[in-house]
N, C-alpha and C positions, 0 to 999 in steps of 0.2 A: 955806402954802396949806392951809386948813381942808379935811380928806377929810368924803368925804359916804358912808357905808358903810353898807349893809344885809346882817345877818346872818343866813343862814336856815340854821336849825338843823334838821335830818333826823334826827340820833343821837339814839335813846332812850337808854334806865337802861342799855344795855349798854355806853353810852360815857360813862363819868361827865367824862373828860380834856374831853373837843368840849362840853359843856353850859358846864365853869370856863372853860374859854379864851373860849368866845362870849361869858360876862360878861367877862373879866376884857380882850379886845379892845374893845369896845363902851365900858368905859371908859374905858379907856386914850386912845381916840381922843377921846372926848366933852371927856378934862380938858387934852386937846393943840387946845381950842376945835374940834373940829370935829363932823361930825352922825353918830350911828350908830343903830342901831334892831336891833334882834331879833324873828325873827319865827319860833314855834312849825311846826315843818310836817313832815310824813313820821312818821317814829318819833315824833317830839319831843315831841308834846303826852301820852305817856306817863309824863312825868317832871311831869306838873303838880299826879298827888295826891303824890306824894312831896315836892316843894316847899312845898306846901300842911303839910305836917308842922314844926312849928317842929323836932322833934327832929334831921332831917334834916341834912348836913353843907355842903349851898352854902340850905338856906331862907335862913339872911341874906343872904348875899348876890344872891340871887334878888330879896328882896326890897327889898334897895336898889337893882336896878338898875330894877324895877317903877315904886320910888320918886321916881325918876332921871329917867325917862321915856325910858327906855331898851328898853322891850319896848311894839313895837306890838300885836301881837296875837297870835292862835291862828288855825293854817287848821281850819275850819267844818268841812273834808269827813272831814278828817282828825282833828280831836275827837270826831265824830261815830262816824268809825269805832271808835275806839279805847274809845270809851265816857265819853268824860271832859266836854262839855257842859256839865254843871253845875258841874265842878271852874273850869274854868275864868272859867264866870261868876260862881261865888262868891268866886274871886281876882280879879275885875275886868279881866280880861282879855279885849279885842273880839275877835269872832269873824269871819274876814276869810275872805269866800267870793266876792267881783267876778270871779275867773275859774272860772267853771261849778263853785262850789263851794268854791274853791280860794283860795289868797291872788295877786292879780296884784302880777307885776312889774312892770307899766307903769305904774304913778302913781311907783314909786319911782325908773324909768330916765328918767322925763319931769322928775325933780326932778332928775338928776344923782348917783344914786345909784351906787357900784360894788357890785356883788351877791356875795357870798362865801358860798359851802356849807360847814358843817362836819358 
């Protein structure tokens, strides 16, 4: 049975472990054929000029899961706050604001998604 998994990632730079495990799930499930996605929100879109650094120690793998189509997007309210905006639109990453700013859950549980915080 292909899982259908959405990861929303809360932990800034102060949790480097929750950033590797949300790629390193998100593949894991994609290459066992099923669907997963990443979605920047709370702390999280802190870690996007740091990513954005090739010298960085997960920039590759960051960027393969980019590559992957493994990261839906960035929450809008929360880039915003954080100051990161442009970072993230210079990594090509869409900025998901459908609840009051915010990224919704509801297109993802209307798809059959299971939702996991890290």
């Amino acid at each position: 049975m292909p899982a259908k998994v959405l990861l929303i990632l809360f932990a800034g730079p102060e949790m480097l472990c929750k950033l590797q495990h949300a790629f390193v799930f998100a593949r894991d499930v994609a290459a066992r054929g099923g669907e997963a996605r990443i979605v920047f929100e709370g702390n999280a879109p802190n870690w996007l000029p740091e990513l954005a650094n090739p010298e960085h120690k997960l920039a590759g793998m960051f960027k393969r899961v980019v590559g992957e189509g493994l990261v839906d997007g960035v929450c809008k309210g929360c880039a915003m706050m954080h100051g990161v905006v442009d970072t993230a639109e210079e990594l090509g990453l869409p900025l998901l604001d459908a609840a009051y700013g915010h990224v919704s859950l509801v297109p993802y549980m209307e798809n059959g998604y299971e939702v996991v915080t890290l």
